[in-house]
C-alpha positions as CSV (number, residue, x, y, z in Angstrom):
1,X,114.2,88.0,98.6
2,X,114.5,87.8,94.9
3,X,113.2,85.6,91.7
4,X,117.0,83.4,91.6
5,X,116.2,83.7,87.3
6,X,114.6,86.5,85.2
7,X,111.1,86.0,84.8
8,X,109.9,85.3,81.4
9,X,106.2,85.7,80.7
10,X,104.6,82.2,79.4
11,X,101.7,84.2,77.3
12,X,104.9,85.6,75.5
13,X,106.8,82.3,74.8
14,X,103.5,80.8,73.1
15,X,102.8,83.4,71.2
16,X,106.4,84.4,69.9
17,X,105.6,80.4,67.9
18,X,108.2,78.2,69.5
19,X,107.9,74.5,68.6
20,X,109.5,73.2,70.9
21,X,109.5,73.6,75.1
22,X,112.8,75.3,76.7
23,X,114.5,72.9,78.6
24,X,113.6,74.6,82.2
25,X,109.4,73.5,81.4
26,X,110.0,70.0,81.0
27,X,109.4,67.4,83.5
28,X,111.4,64.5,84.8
29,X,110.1,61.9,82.7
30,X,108.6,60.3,85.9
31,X,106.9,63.1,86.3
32,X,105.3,64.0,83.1
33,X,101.4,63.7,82.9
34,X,100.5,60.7,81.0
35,X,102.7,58.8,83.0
36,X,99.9,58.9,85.6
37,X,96.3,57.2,85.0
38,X,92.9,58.9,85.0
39,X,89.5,57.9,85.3
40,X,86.2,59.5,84.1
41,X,85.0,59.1,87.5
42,X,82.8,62.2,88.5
43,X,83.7,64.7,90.9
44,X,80.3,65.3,92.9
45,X,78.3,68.2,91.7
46,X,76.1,69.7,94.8
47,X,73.1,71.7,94.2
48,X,73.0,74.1,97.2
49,X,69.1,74.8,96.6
50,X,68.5,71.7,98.2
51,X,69.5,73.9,101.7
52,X,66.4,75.5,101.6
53,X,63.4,72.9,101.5
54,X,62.8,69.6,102.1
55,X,66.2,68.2,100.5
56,X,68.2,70.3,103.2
57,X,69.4,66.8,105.2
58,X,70.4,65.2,101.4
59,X,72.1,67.9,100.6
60,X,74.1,68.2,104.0
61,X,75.0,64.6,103.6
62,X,76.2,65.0,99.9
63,X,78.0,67.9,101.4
64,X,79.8,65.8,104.1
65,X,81.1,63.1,101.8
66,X,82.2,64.9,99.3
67,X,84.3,66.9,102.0
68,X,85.7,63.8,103.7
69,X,86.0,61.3,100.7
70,X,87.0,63.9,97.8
71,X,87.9,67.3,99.3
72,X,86.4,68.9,96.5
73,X,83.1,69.2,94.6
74,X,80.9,71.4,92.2
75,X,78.4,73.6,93.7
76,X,75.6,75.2,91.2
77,X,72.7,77.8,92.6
78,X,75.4,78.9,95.1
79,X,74.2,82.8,95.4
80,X,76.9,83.9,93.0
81,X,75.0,85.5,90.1
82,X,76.1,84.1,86.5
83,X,76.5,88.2,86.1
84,X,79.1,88.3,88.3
85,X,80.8,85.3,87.1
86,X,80.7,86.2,83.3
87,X,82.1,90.1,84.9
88,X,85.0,88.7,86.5
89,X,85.9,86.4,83.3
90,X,85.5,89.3,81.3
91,X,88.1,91.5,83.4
92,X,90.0,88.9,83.4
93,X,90.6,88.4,79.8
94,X,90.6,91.7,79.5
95,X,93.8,91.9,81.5
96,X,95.6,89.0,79.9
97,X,94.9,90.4,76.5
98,X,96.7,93.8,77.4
99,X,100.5,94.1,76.1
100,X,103.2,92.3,77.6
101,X,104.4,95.8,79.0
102,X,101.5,97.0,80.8
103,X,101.1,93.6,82.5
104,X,104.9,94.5,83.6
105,X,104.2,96.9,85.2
106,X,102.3,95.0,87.8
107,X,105.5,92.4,88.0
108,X,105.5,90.8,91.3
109,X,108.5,89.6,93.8
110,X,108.7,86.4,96.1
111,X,108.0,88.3,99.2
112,X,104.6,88.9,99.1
113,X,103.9,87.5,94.8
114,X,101.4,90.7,94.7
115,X,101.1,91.3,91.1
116,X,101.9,89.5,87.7
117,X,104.1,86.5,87.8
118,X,104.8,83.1,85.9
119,X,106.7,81.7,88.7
120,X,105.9,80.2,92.5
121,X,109.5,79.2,94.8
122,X,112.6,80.4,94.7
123,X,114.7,77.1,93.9
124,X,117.4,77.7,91.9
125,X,117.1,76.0,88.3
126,X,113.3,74.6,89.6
127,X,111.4,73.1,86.7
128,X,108.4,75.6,85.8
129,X,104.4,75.6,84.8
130,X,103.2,76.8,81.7
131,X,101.3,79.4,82.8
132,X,101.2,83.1,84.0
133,X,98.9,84.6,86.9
134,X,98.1,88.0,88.8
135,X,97.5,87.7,92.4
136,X,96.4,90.2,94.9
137,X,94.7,90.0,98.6
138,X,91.2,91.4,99.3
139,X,91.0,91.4,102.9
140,X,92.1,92.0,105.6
141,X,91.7,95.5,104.4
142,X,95.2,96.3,105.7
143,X,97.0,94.5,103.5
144,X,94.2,94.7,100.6
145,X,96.5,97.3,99.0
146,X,94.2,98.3,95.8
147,X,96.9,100.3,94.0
148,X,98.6,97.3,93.4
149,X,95.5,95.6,91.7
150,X,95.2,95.8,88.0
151,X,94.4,99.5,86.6
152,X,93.8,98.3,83.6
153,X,91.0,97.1,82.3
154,X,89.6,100.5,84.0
155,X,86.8,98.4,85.3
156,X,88.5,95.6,86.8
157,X,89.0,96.8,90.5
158,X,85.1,97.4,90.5
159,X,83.9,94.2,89.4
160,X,87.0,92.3,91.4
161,X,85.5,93.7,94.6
162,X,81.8,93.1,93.6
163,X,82.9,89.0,92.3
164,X,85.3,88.7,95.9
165,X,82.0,90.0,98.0
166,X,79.9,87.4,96.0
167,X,82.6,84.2,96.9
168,X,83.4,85.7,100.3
169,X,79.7,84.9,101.1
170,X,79.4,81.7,99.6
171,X,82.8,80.2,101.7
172,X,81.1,81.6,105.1
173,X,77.9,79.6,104.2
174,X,80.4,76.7,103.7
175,X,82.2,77.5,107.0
176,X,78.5,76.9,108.4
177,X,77.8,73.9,106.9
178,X,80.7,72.1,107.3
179,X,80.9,72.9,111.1
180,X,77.2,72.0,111.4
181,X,78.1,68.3,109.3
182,X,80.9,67.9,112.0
183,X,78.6,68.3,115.2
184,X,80.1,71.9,116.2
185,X,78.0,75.1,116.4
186,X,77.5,77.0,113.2
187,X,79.9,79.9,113.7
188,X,83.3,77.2,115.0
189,X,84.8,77.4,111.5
190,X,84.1,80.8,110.9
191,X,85.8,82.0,114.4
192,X,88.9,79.4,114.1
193,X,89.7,81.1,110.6
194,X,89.6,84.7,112.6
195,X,86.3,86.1,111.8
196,X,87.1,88.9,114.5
197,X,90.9,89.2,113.2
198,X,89.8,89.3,109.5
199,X,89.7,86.2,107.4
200,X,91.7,86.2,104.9
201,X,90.9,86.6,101.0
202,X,93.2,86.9,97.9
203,X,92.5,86.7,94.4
204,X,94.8,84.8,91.7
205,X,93.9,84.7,88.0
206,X,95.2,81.9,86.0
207,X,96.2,82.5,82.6
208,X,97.5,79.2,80.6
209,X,98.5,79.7,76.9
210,X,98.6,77.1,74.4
211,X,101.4,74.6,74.7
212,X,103.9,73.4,72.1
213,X,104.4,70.1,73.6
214,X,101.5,69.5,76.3
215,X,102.6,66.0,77.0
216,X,105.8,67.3,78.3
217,X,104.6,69.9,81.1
218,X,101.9,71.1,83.2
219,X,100.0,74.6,83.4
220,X,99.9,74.0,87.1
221,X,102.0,71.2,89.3
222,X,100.6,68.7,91.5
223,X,99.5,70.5,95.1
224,X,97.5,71.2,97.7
225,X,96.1,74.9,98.4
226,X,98.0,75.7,101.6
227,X,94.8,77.8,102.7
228,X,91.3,77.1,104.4
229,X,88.4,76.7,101.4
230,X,89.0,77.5,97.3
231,X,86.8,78.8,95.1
232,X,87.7,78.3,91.5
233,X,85.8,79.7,89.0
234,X,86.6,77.7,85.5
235,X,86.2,78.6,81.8
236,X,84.9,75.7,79.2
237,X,88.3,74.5,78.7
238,X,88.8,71.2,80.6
239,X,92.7,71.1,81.9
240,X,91.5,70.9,86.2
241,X,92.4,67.6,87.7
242,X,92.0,66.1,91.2
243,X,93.8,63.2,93.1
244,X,91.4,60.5,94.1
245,X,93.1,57.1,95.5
246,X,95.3,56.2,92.4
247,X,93.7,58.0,89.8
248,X,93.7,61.3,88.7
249,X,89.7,62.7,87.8
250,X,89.1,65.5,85.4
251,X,86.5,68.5,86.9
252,X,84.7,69.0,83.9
253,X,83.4,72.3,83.3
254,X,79.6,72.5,83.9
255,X,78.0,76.1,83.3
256,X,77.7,78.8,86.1
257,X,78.7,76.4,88.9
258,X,82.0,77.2,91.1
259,X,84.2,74.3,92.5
260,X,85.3,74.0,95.8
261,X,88.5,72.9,96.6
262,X,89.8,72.2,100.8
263,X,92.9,73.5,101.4
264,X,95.4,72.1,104.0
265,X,94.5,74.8,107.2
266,X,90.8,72.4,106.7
267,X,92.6,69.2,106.8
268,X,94.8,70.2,109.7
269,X,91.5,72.3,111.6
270,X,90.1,69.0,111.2
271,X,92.5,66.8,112.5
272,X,92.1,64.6,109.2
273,X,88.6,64.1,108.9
274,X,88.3,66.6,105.5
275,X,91.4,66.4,103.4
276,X,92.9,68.7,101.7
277,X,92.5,68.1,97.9
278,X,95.7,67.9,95.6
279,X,94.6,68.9,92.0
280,X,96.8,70.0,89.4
281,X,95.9,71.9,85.9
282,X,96.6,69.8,82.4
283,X,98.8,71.8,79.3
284,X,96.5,72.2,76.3
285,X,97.6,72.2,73.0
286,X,95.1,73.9,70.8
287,X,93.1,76.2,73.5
288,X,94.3,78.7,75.9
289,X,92.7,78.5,79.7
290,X,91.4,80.5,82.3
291,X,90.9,80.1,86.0
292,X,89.8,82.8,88.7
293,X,90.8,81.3,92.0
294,X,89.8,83.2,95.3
295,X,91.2,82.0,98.8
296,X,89.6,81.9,101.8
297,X,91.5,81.7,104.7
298,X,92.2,82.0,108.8
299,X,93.8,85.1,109.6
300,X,97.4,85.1,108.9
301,X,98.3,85.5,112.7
302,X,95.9,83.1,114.1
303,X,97.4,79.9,115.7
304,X,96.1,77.2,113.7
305,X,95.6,73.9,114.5
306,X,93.5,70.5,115.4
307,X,89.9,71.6,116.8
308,X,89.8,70.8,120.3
309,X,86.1,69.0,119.8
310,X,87.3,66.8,117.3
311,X,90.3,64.9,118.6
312,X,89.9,62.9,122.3
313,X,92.2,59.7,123.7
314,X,91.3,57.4,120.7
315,X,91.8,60.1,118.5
316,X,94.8,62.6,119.0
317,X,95.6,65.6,117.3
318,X,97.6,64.6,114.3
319,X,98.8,67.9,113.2
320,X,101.2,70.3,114.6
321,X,100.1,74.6,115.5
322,X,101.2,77.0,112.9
323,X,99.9,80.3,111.8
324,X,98.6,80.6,108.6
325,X,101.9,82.8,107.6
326,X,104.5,80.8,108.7
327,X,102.7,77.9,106.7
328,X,102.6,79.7,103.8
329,X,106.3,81.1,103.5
330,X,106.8,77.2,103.3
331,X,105.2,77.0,99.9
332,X,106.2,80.4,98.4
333,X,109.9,79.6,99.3
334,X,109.8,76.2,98.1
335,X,106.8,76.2,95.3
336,X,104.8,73.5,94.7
337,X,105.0,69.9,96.1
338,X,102.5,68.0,96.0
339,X,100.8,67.1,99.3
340,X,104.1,67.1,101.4
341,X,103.8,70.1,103.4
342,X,100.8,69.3,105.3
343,X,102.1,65.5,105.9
344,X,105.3,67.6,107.4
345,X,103.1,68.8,110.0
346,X,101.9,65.5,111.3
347,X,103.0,64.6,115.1
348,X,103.5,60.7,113.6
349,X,105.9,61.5,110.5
């Protein structure tokens, strides 16, 4: 499988000073961003110290609705030290500031998109985002493949490891938690994403330059994370957005906290009852943005589907059994679509 267009770095568009947007960045006019509303509504911001003493049941429940009524939140105090945050965004920026040719030399392909790309789906003539990325897997430590990680900054494979190590905890402890809110035993969520097989990690930075024409296009388009639980790591530059009811809610950056994102294997492990958050990431015209996005996700080969416990007579499974792989070839054939691939899984549409 090959890109069906030569790939042309965003980062090197913006900074070459083009005024205007090349034709293949700009959206149907239907689909352009302020044709949709927002509201200054609040995405809920959880303080996971409340676990540990007497505001552990308040905390559960905050925990609970914001996974059923949002399918997304801010966490702050989550273990994650605010050294290895400020680490991973400085390796980050680190890479994105190296020389277009360097960063080519990591280019990825559609097969696997391990590497540096600007692109996701292989549609022919498909209107893109205004933004470039590196992505790369973590674990299972068979297909980790650390060559194919950034060499350069020299230090970036290091702290990588030591910031995936520090999120990798924090999504089991929400594996916990959410199977505990949802009457199961502790370790259900862990096991059902393959905790003996190897859970699966990857790593995608986000890297979106300053836009010409903002109004025209999106750093990232409308969709939900085809995976289990995301942990995105933001910079001070608002530009993340989730889909509430009718309105579109801006996650405002809040200092040293990590949101959490469901992804669709939730929705569908589920049977509904979490739901999968579709979020999409706004074109800025005067700042560049950065994102460090770590997935968390069943086992690539496990059969995935309702949990057993939560659907009976009154309430049958509503989702179809996949593996984790054959869902995601959906998404990196066809790119980004909103919420459509995990309503193509229901047994009722």
């Amino acid at each position: 499988m090959e890109w069906p267009e030569p790939i042309q770095s965003v980062q090197y568009l913006a900074e070459s000073g083009i005024k205007c947007l090349p034709s293949r960045y700009i959206r149907p006019h239907g689909e352009k961003p302020p044709e949709h509303k927002l509201v200054e509504e609040k995405v809920p911001l959880i303080d996971l110290s409340g676990l540990y003493d007497e505001r552990r049941q308040k905390t559960m429940g905050k925990i609970s609705d914001a996974c059923r009524e949002w399918g997304s939140f801010q966490v702050i105090n989550h273990g994650v030290s605010p050294e290895l945050l400020m680490a991973g965004r400085e390796v980050s920026r680190k890479f994105f500031s190296l020389p277009l040719e360097e960063k080519q030399k990591h280019a990825n392909d559609p097969c696997s998109y391990v590497g540096y790309g600007s692109r996701i789906g292989v549609e022919k003539g498909a209107k893109l985002d205004w933004g470039d990325y590196y992505f790369h897997h973590f674990l299972p430590l068979s297909i980790r493949e650390e060559h194919r990680w950034p060499s350069k900054p020299e230090e970036y494979r290091t702290r990588m490891k030591e910031y995936c190590e520090g999120t990798l905890e924090l999504c089991g402890s929400l594996l916990s938690l959410c199977s505990e809110n949802l009457g199961l035993p502790p370790n259900h969520l862990n096991e059902a994403f393959g905790r003996e097989e190897g859970t699966g990690v990857c790593v995608r930075l986000n890297y979106y330059p300053v836009c010409p024409q903002p109004e025209l296009t999106y750093g990232l388009s409308p969709h939900t994370d085809p995976g289990g639980i995301t942990i995105l790591l933001q910079d001070d530059v608002l530009g993340l957005q989730v889909h509430k009811g009718d309105y579109w809610v801006p996650v405002h950056p809040v200092a040293n906290a990590l949101t959490i994102i469901l992804g669709d294997q939730m929705e569908i492990l589920t049977n509904g009852i979490y739901k999968s958050m579709e979020h999409r990431c706004i074109a800025n015209q005067k700042k560049e943005r950065m994102s460090i996005v770590v997935f968390c996700n069943p086992n690539g080969e496990k059969d995935v589907g309702p949990i057993k416990e939560l659907t009976d007579e009154s309430n049958p499974a509503r989702y179809r059994h996949m593996t984790f792989n054959e869902y995601r070839m959906l998404i990196r054939r066809s790119g980004t679509k909103g919420n459509s691939y995990v309503k193509s899984l229901t047994n009722f549409g």
